[in-house]
C-alpha positions in Angstrom: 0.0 0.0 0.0 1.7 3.3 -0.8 2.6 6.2 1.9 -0.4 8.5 1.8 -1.4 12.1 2.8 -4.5 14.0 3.1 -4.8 17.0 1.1 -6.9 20.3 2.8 -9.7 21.7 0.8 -10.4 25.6 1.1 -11.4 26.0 5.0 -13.5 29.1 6.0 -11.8 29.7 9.9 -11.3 25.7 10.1 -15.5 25.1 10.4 -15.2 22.7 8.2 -12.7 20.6 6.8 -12.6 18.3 4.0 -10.0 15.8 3.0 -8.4 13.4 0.0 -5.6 11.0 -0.2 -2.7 11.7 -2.2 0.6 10.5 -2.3 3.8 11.2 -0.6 5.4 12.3 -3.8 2.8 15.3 -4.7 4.1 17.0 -1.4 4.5 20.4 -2.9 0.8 20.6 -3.8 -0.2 19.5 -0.3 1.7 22.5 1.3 0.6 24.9 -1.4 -3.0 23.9 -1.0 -2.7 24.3 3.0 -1.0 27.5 2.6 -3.9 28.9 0.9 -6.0 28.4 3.3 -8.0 31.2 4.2 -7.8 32.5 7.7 -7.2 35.6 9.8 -4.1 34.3 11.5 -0.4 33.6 10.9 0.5 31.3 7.7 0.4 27.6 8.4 3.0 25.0 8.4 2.8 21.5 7.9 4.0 18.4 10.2 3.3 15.1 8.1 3.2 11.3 9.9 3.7 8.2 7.9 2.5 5.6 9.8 2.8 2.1 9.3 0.5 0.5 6.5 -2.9 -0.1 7.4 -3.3 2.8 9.4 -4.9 5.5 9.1 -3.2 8.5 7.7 -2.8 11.8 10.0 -2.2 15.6 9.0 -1.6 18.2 12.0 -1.2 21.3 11.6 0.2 24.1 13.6 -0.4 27.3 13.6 -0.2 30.6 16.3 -3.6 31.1 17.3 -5.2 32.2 20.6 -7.5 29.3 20.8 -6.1 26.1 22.2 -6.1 22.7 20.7 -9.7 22.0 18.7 -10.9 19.5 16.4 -12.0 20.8 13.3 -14.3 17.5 11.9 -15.0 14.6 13.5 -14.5 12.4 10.6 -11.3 13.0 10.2 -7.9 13.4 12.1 -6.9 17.0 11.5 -6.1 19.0 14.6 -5.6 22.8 15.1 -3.0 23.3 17.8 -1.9 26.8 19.5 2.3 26.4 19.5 3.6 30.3 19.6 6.5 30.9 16.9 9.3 32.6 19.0 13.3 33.3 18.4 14.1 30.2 19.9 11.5 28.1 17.3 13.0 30.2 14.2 16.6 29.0 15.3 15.3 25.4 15.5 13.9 25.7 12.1 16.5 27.2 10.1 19.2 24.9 11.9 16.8 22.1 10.5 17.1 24.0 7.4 20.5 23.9 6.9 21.3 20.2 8.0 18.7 18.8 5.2 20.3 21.5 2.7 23.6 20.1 3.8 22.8 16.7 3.8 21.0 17.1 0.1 24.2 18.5 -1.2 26.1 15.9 0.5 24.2 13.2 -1.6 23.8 15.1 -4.9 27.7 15.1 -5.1 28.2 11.4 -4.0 24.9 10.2 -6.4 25.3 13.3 -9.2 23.6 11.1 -12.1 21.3 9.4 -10.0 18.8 11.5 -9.0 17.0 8.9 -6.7 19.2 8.7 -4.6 18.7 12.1 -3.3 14.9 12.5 -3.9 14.0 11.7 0.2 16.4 14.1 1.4 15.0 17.2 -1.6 11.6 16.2 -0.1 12.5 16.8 3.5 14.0 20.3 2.0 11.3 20.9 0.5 9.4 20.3 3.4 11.3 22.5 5.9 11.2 25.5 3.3 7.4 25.1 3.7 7.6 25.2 7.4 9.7 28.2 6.9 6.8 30.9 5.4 5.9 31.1 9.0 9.2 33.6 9.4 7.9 35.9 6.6 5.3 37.3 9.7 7.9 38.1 11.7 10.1 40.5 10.0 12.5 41.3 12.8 13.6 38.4 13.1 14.9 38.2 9.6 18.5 39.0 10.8 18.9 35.3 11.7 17.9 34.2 8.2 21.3 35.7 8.0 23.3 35.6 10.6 22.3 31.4 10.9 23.5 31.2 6.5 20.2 30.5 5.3 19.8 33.0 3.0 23.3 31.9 1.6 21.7 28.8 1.8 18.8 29.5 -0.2 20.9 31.1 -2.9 22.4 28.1 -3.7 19.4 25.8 -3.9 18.8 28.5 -6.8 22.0 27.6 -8.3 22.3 23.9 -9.4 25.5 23.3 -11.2 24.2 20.1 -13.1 21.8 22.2 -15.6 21.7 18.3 -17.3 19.8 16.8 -15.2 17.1 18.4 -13.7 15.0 16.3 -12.1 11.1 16.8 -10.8 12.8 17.3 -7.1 15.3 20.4 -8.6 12.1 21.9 -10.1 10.6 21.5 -6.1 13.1 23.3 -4.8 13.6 25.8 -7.0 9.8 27.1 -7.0 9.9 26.5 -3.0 12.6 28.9 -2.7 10.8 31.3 -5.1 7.8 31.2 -3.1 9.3 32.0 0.0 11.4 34.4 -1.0 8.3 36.2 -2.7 7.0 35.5 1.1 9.5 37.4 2.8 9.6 40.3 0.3 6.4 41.4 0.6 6.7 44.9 0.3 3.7 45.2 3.1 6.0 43.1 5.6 9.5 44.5 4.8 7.7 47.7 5.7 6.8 46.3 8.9 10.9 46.2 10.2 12.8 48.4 8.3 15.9 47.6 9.8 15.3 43.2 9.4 14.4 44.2 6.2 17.6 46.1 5.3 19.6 43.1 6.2 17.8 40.4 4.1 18.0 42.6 1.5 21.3 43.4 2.1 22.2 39.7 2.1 20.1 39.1 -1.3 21.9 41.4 -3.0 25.6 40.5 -1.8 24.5 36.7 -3.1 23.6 38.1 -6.4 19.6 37.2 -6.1 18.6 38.6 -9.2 22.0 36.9 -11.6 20.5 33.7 -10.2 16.9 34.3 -10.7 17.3 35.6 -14.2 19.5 32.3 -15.1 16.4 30.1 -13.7 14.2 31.7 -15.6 16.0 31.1 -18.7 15.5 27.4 -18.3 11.8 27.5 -17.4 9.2 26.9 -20.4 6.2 28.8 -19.4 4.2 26.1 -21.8 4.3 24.4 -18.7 2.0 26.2 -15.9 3.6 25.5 -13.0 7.0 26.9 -15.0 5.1 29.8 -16.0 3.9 30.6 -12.3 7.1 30.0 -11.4 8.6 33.2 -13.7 5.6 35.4 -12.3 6.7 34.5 -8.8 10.2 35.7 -9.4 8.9 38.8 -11.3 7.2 39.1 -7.7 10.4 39.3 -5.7 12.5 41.6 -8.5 9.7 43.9 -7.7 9.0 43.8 -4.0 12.6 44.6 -3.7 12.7 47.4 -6.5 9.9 49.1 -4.5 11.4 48.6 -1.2 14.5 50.1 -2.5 14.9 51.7 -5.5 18.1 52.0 -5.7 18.8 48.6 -6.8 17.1 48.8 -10.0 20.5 49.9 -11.7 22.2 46.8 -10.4 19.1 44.4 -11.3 19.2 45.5 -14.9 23.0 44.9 -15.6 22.6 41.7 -13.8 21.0 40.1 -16.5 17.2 41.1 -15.6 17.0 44.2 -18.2 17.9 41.7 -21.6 15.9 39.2 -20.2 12.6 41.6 -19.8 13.3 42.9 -23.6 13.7 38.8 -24.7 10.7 38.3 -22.6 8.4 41.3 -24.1 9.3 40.7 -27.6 9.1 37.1 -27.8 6.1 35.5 -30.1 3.8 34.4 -27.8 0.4 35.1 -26.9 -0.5 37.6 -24.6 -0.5 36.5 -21.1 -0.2 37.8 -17.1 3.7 37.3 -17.7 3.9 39.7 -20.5 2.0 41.8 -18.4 4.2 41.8 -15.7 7.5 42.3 -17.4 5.8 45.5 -19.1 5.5 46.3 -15.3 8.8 45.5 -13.8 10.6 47.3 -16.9 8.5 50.5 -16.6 9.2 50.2 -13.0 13.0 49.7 -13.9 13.2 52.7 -16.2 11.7 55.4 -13.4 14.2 58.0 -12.8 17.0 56.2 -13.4 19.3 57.6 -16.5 21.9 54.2 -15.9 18.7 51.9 -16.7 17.9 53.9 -19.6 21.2 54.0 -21.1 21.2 50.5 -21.0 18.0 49.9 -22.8 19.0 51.8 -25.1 22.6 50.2 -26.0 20.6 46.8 -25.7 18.6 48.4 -28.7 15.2 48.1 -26.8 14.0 51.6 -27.9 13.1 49.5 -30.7 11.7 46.9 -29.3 9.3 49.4 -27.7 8.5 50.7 -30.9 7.9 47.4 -32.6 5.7 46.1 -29.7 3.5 49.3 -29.6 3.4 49.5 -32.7 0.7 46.3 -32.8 -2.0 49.3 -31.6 -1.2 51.7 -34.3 -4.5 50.1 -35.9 -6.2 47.8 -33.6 -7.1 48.5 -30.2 -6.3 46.1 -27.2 -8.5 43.6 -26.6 -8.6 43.4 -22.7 -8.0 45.6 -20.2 -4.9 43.7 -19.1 -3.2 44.3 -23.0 -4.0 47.9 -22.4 -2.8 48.0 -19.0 0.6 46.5 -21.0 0.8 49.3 -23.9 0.5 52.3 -21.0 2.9 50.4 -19.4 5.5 50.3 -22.4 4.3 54.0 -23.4 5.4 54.6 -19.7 8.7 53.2 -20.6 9.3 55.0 -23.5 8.4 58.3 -22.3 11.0 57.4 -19.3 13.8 56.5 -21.6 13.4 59.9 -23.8 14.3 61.7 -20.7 17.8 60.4 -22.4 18.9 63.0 -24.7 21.4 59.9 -26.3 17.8 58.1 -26.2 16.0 60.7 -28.6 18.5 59.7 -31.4 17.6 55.9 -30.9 14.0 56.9 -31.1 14.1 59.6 -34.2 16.4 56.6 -35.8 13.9 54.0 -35.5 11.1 55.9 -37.0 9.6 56.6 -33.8 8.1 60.1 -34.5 6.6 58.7 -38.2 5.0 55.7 -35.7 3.2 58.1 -33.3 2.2 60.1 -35.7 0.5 57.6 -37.6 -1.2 56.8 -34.0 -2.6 60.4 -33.7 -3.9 59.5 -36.9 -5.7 56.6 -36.7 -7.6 57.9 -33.7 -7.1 54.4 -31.4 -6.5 54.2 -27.5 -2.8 54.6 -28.5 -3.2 58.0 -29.7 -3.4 59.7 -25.7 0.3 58.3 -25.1 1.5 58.8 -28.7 0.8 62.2 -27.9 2.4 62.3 -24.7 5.7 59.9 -26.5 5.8 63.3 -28.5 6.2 65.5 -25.9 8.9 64.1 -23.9 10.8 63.3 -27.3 10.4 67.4 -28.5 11.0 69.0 -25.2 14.3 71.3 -24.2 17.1 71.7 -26.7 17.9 67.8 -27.1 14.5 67.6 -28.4 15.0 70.0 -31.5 16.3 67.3 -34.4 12.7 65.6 -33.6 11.0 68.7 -33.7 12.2 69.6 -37.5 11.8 65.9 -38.6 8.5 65.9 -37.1 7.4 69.1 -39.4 9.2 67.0 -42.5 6.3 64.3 -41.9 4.1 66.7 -42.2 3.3 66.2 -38.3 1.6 69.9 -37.8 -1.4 68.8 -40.3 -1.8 65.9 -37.1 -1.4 68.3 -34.1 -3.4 71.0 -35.1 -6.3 69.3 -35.3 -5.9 68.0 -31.7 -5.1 71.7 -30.7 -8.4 73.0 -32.2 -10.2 70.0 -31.0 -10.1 68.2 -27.6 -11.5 64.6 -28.6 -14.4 64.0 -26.4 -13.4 59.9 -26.4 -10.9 60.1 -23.9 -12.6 58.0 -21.2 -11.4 54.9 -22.2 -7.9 55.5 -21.7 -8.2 57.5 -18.6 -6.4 60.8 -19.9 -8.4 64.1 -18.9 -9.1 67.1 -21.2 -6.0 69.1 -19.3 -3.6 66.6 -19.7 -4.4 66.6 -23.9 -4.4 70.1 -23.8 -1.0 70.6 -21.3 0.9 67.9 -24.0 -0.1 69.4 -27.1 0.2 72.9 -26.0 3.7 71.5 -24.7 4.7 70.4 -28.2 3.9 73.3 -30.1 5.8 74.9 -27.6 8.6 73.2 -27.9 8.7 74.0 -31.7 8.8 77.3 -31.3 11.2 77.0 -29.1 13.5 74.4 -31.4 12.4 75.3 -35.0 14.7 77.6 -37.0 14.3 78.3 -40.7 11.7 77.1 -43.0 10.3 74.8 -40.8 9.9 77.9 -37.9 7.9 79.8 -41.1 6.0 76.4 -41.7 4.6 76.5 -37.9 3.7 80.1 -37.7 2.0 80.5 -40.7 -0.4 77.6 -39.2 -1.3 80.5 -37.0 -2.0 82.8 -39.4 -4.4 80.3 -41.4 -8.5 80.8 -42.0 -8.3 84.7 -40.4 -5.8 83.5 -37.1 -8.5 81.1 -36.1 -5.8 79.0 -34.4 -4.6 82.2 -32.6 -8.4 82.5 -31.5 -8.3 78.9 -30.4 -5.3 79.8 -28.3 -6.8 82.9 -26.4 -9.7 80.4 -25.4 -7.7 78.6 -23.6 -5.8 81.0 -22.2 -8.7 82.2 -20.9 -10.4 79.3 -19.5 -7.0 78.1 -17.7 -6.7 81.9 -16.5 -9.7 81.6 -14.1 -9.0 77.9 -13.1 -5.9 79.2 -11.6 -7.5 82.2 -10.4 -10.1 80.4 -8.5 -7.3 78.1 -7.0 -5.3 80.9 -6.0 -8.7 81.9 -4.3 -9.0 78.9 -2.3 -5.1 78.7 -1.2 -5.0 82.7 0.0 -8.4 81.9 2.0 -5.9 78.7 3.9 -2.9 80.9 4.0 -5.4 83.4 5.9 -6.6 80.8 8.0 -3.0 79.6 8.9 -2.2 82.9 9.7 -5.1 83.0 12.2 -4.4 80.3 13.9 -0.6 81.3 14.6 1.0 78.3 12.3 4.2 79.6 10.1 4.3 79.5 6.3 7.8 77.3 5.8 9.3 77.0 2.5 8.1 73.7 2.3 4.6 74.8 2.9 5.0 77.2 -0.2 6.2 75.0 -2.5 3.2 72.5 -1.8 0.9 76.0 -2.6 2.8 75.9 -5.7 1.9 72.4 -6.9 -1.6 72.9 -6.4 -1.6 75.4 -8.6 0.7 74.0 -10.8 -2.2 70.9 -10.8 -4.9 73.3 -11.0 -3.8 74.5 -14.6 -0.8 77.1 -14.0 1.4 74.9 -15.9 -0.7 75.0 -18.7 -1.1 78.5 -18.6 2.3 78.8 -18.8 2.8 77.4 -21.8 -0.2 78.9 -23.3 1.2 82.3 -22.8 5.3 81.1 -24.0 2.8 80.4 -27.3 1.4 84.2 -27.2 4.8 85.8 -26.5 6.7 83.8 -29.1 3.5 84.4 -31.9 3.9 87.8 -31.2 7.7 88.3 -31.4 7.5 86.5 -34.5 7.9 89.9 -36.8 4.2 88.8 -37.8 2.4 91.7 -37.3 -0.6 89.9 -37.9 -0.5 87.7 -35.3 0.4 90.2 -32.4 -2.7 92.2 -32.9 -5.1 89.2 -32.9 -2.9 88.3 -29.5 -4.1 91.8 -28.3 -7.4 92.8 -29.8 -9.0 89.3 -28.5 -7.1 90.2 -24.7 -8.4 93.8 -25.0 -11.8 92.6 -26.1 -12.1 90.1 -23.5 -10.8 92.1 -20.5 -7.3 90.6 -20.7 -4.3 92.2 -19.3 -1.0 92.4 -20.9 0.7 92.6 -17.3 -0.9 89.4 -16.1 0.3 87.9 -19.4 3.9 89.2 -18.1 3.6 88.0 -14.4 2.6 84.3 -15.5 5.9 84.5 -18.0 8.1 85.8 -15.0 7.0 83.2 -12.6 7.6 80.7 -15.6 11.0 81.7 -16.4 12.3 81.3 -12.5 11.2 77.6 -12.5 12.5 76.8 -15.8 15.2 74.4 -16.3 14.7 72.0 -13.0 17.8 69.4 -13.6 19.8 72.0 -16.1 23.1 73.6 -16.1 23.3 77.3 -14.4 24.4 78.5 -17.8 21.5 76.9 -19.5 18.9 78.2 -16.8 20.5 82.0 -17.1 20.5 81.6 -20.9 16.5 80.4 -20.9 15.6 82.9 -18.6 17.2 85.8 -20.3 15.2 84.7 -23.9 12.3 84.2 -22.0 12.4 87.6 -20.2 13.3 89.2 -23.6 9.8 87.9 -25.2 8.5 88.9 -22.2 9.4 92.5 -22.5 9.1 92.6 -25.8 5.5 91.5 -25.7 
C-alpha cells in the first residue's frame, strides 16, 4: 500500500474541513493547497506522519492562534493546535534547514547522475522550506535568516550546477525557494521592520539574487504552468525589492534582468499575465534612473518598444490587461526619452513617423503617442525631432488635436487638461527648437482661415486663467486661515501652494502664454494684434500675461546647467518685454 497524505480543501476559519488521499510524492501541492487556506491568523506549516500500513493517515497542523487545541471534523484526524513561533522556534527551524540542505548536497555530489538517490532528502528540504513561510510574519527576526546562513543557503538551492539533469525534485526546490522568497519580500511586511528588512536585503543582494533568478528563468518553459507561475513569482520578488529600494534597480538590470525583460516582451507568444508583468517591472525599472535607460538603449530596446506598440497603431487592445501593457510600455518609452542619447535611438527608429500615424488613426494609442511626442520634443535635445516631425508633415496631425479636444478620452483615462497641457507643450517646444523654413511652416499655421488657431489659443488662455485664479482663491483663503491660527508659512509649505496650482492649470497656462509671447515676437504683425485685440476685447491684461511669463521663467530648467537656466531665462524675459 503506498505512503499516503490528506490533502486540505479551502477551509472558511477551520469550520469545516474536508480531506483526499494523495501521495507522498505530490508533497508540494499539499503544502501549497494548505497555505492557501484562508484564515485571519499567521500562515500555516505543515507536520506530516507516515504511519505504518494499514493505518490511518494523519495531518496536524500548527499554527499561532489564541484558541487552544480544537478538532476541526470529526470524521477526520486533522487537529488545530496553538504552538507560539518565538526566536528560539526560528533558530530550531533554520538549523533544520540547513542540515537537510547540507545533507541534500552531501548526496547530490556522491549520487550526481542518480537523482533517486537524493529525492527523500529534496523532499525533506522541501518540506522545511514550507515550514519556513511562518518567518515571513515576523520581520524582525529576519536577521537570523542571515546571521544562521540560510539565505546563503537558499541562494544556492537556486543555483544547481548540473543544468543536465534536472530532475522533478530540482524543479521543487527551485519554486519552493521562489515562493518563499516572494514570502518574505512582501513589500507590506518589509515595511513592517525596516531595519530586518535592510539586512535580508542586504544579504540578497551581496548573493547576487537577481544573476540567479534571471538564469532560472532562462530554463523555465512557461508552456508548462507551474514553470510559468514559477517566472511570475520571481517577477514578484525583482519587484517587491525594486519598490522597497529603489536603488537597486540599476544593479538588477546589468545583472541580466533588463535583456531578459526585452527577450521576454518581444518574444512570439500570446498575450498572457507574464507579458503583463515584465511590461510592469521594466517600466518600474526605467523610473528616474538615466543608468537603466542608457542600458536599454545600448541593448537596442528603444526599438523593441517601438515594434511592440506598434501592434496598436491600428487595432485597439483587446482586454484591459493588453491595455494596461501598452501604458505600461508608453510609460517606458516616455522614461527613456528623458535620455537626450535616447531621442536619437527613437528619431532613428522611425519613432516620431510611428506616433504620428497613431494620432492619426484615432485608437486608445493615440493619448500616449501624444504624450511619447512631448517628452521626445521638449528642451534643446528635443529640436532634431521637432524639425523631422514638421518634414512628416506632423503639424497637419497636431493642429487638429489643438483645435479640437476629442471628447473619447474615457477609455484611456487621460483628462481634457492633460491633452491640452501635452499638445500645448509640443507646439511649444517647436517654437522653441524650429529655425528656418520649418519655424515659417509652424507660424503661418497660426495665421491660417483669419488666425483662427490664434483664436483657439486665447480660449484657452482664458479658461486656464480663471482655473488658476479660483485656485489661488481657495489657497490665499488657507494661508489666511493659517495665519489666524498662529501656524508659520515654511518653504516647504510654499512649495506645496505651488503644486496645487501648478495641478490646477498654471502649468498650462504657462505654456499657453510662451505660445502668445513667441507668436507675437515673431515679426508677424498679424499675429500680435489678434494676441491683443482678442485680450483687450475680453478684459485681458497684458501685465498678467507678463507676471505668468516671469513666474515661468524662475522655474524653468529644474535638472539643467546654471548656464543653461541663465541663458533660458534671459530669452524668456526678452519675449516677455518685448511683448
Amino acid at each position: 500500500m503506498s505512503t499516503g497524505l490528506f490533502l486540505l480543501s479551502h477551509s472558511v476559519a477551520f469550520s469545516k474541513v474536508k480531506c483526499f488521499k494523495i501521495y507522498s510524492e505530490q508533497r508540494a501541492a499539499l503544502f501549497n493547497n494548505v497555505r492557501q487556506l484562508k484564515c485571519p491568523t499567521l500562515p500555516l506549516f505543515v507536520n506530516h506522519f507516515e504511519p505504518p500500513g494499514g493505518q490511518t493517515h494523519s495531518l496536524f497542523i500548527e499554527m499561532q492562534s489564541d484558541s487552544l487545541w480544537r478538532k476541526c471534523d470529526p470524521d477526520v484526524s486533522v487537529v488545530i493546535a496553538a504552538e507560539p513561533v518565538d526566536e528560539s522556534s526560528v533558530k530550531k527551524m533554520i538549523l533544520t534547514f540547513e542540515k537537510r540542505s547540507y545533507k541534500n548536497q552531501e548526496l547530490r555530489i556522491k549520487f550526481p547522475d542518480n537523482p533517486e538517490k537524493f529525492m527523500e532528502s529534496e523532499l525533506d528540504l522541501n518540506d522545511i522550506i514550507q515550514e519556513m513561510h511562518v518567518i515571513a510574519t515576523m520581520p524582525d527576526l529576519y536577521h537570523l535568516l542571515v546571521e544562521l546562513n540560510a539565505v546563503h543557503s537558499l541562494l544556492g538551492l537556486l543555483s544547481h550546477e548540473n543544468t543536465d539533469i534536472l530532475s522533478l525534485t530540482d524543479w521543487l526546490s527551485f519554486f519552493a525557494v521562489v515562493d518563499l522568497l516572494q514570502e518574505l519580500t512582501d513589500i507590506d511586511t518589509l515595511h513592517e521592520s525596516e531595519e530586518g528588512a535592510e539586512v535580508l536585503i542586504d544579504a540578497l543582494l551581496e548573493g547576487q539574487v537577481v544573476a540567479l533568478l534571471v538564469q532560472n528563468m532562462e530554463r523555465l518553459d512557461e508552456q508548462v504552468k507551474e514553470e510559468a507561475d514559477g517566472i511570475y513569482n520571481t517577477l514578484a520578488i525583482t519587484e517587491n525589492m525594486a519598490e522597497f529600494r529603489p536603488g537597486l534597480c540599476t544593479e538588477a538590470a546589468q545583472q541580466g534582468l533588463m535583456q531578459w525583460l526585452l527577450k521576454r516582451i518581444k518574444a512570439k507568444m500570446p498575450f498572457d499575465a507574464n507579458k503583463l508583468y515584465c511590461s510592469e517591472i521594466l517600466a518600474i525599472l526605467l523610473q528616474n534612473n538615466d543608468n537603466t535607460r542608457e542600458l536599454l538603449g545600448e541593448m537596442d530596446g528603444i526599438d523593441v518598444l517601438l515594434q511592440q506598440l506598434s501592434v496598436f497603431k491600428r487595432h485597439n487592445p483587446s482586454t484591459a490587461e493588453e491595455q494596461e501593457m501598452m501604458e505600461n510600455l508608453f510609460d517606458g518609452l516616455c522614461s527613456c526619452l528623458m535620455l537626450p542619447t535616447n531621442r536619437d535611438r527613437f528619431l532613428r527608429g522611425e519613432g516620431l513617423q510611428l506616433m504620428n500615424l497613431m494620432l492619426r488613426e484615432k485608437k486608445m494609442s493615440r493619448t500616449s503617442a501624444l504624450k511619447v511626442l512631448d517628452h521626445g520634443m521638449i528642451g534643446p535635445e528635443g529640436a532634431d525631432n521637432c524639425h523631422k516631425f514638421v518634414d512628416i508633415l506632423g503639424l497637419r496631425t497636431i493642429f487638429p488635436l489643438f483645435m479640437k479636444t476629442p471628447k473619447k478620452m474615457k477609455k484611456t483615462g487621460a483628462s481634457e487638461k492633460e491633452h491640452e497641457e501635452h499638445v500645448c507643450s509640443i507646439i511649444a517646444s517647436m517654437l522653441r527648437n524650429l529655425k528656418s523654413q520649418q519655424r515659417s511652416r509652424l507660424l503661418n499655421k497660426f495665421t491660417e482661415n483669419d488666425c483662427e488657431k490664434v483664436d483657439r489659443l486665447m480660449e484657452l488662455h482664458f479658461k486656464y486663467l480663471e482655473a488658476v485664479q479660483q485656485a489661488d482663491k481657495r489657497i490665499e483663503g488657507e494661508k489666511h486661515e493659517m495665519v489666524r491660527q498662529g501656524e508659520i508659512l515654511d518653504d516647504s509649505m510654499e512649495d506645496e501652494f505651488y503644486l496645487r496650482r501648478l495641478d490646477a492649470g498654471l502649468f498650462v497656462l504657462q505654456l499657453i502664454c510662451y505660445i502668445m509671447v513667441e507668436i507675437s515676437n515673431s515679426g508677424i504683425s498679424q499675429l500680435q494684434q489678434r494676441v491683443h485685440q482678442i485680450l483687450n476685447l475680453r478684459g485681458g491684461s497684458v501685465k498678467v500675461v507678463r507676471h505668468i511669463m516671469r513666474e515661468y521663467a524662475e522655474s524653468i530648467g529644474d535638472g539643467k546647467s546654471d548656464e543653461f537656466k541663465e541663458a533660458e531665462r534671459k530669452r524668456i524675459m526678452d519675449l516677455v518685454d518685448n511683448f
